[in-house]
N, C-alpha and C positions, 0 to 999 in steps of 0.2 A: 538873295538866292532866287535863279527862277526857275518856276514851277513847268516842269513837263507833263502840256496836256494832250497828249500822244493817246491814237484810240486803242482803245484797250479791246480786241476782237474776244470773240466768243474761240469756244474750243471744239468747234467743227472737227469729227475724226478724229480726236482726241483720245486718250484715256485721262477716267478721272475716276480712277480708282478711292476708296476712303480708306483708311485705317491705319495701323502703322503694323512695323517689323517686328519679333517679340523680342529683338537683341535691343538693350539701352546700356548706354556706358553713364556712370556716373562719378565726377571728379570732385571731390572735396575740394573744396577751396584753401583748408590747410595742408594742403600736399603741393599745390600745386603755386608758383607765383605768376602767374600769365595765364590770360584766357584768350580766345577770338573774342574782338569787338566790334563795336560798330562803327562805319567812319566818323570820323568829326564835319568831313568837307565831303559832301554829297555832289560825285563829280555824273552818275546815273542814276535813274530810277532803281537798279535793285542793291544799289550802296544802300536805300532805305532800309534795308532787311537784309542783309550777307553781311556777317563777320568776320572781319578778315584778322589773320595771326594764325596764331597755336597753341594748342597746352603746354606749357613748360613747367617740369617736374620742381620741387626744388632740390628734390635728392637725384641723381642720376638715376634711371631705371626705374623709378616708379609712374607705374602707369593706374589707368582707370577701371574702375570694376566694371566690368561686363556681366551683366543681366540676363537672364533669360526668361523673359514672361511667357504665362500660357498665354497660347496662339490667342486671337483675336482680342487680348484685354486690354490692348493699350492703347490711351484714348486722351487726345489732348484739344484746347479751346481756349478762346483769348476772349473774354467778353470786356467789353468799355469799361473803363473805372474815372469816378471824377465829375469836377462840374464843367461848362461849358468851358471854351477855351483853356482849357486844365485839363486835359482827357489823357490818359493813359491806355494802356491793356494790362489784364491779370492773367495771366496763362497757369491753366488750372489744367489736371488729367490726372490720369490713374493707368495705374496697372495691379496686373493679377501674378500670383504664382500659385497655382495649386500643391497641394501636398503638405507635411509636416516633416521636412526635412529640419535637418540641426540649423544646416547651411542656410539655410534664406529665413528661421529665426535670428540669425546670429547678423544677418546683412543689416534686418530690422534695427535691431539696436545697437548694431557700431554708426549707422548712418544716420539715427534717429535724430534730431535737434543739430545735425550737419549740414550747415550752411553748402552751397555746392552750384555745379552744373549739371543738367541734366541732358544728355543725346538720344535722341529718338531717330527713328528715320522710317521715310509717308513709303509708301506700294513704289515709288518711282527712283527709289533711291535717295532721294535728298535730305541730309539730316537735318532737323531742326535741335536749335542751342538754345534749353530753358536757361536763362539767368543770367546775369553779367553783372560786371564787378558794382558793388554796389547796391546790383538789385538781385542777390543770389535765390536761389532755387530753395526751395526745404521739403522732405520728407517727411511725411508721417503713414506709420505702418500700423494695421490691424488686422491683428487675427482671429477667426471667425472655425471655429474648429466642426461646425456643422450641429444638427440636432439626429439628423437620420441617418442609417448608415450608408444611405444613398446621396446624403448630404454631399457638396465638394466642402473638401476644405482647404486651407491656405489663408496666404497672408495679402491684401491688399494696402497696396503702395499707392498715395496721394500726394501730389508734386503740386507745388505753387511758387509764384516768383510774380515781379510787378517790373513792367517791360515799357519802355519807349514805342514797338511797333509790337505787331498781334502774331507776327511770326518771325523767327532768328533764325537764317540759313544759312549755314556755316560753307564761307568760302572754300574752303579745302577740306575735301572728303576724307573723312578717317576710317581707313581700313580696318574693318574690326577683326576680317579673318585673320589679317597678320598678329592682333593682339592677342589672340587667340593661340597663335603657334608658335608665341616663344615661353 
């Protein structure tokens, strides 16, 4: 395979916004029997990192839970894992929900110890795909009910998964406002 060593510029008049959107979809993996993957046969540089496919339900009609995090909590990072030439990424992050609703206790724990995908998406639109088959995603949820009554309270969601590359950018953009409006 050969390597393309193409200069990689700077982002001159760029935006490089950080953070992410607060909308996340998350798929179980037993709902679902197909995910975006990664190519096998890397024919460009960002086959390294685009998955390409789609979710497919195994029931007709079921789709992904769509999330709503409070604004600025969602926060994702790939630090190295491994010894030399055995290197990985761990794609670790979190989100928030403020409140004590029923609803986002009850998300906690149907999703709890649920293997899965996780969809985020950065300030510029592009969704990143925690997990893949294999190396799925997992949730774990705590809730933090506050001590003041100035306290926030809510439940904080922590995602992790062990990944081939440090970021998964899903070939084909998924419309979440559609998912949304049916």
């Amino acid at each position: 395979m050969a390597v393309d060593l193409d200069v990689i510029t700077g982002l001159n008049g760029a935006d490089n916004m950080g953070g992410y959107k607060s909308r996340l979809l998350w798929y179980p993996e037993s709902d679902f029997s197909a995910a975006p993957l990664l190519p096998k046969v890397i024919a460009a540089n960002e086959d390294y990192v685009t998955a390409a496919g789609a979710f497919v339900p195994k029931v007709a009609g079921t789709k992904p839970t769509v999330f709503n995090a409070t604004d600025a909590t969602v926060k994702y990072s790939a630090p190295s894992q491994g010894e030399l030439e055995g290197q990985s990424y761990a794609p670790t992050g979190e989100f928030y929900r403020a409140g004590s609703k029923v609803e986002y206790g009850a998300f906690a724990r149907k999703y709890n110890n649920t293997p899965g995908y996780l969809v985020l998406e950065d300030m510029d639109g592009k969704q990143i795909l925690v997990g893949q088959p294999g190396l799925l995603c997992n949730l774990k949820a705590e809730y933090d009910g506050g001590q003041k009554r100035a306290d926030r309270r809510g439940i904080k969601f922590t995602f992790s998964a062990d990944s081939l590359a440090p970021v998964v950018y899903l070939g084909t953009h998924i419309d979440i406002d559609a998912l949304l409006a049916d």
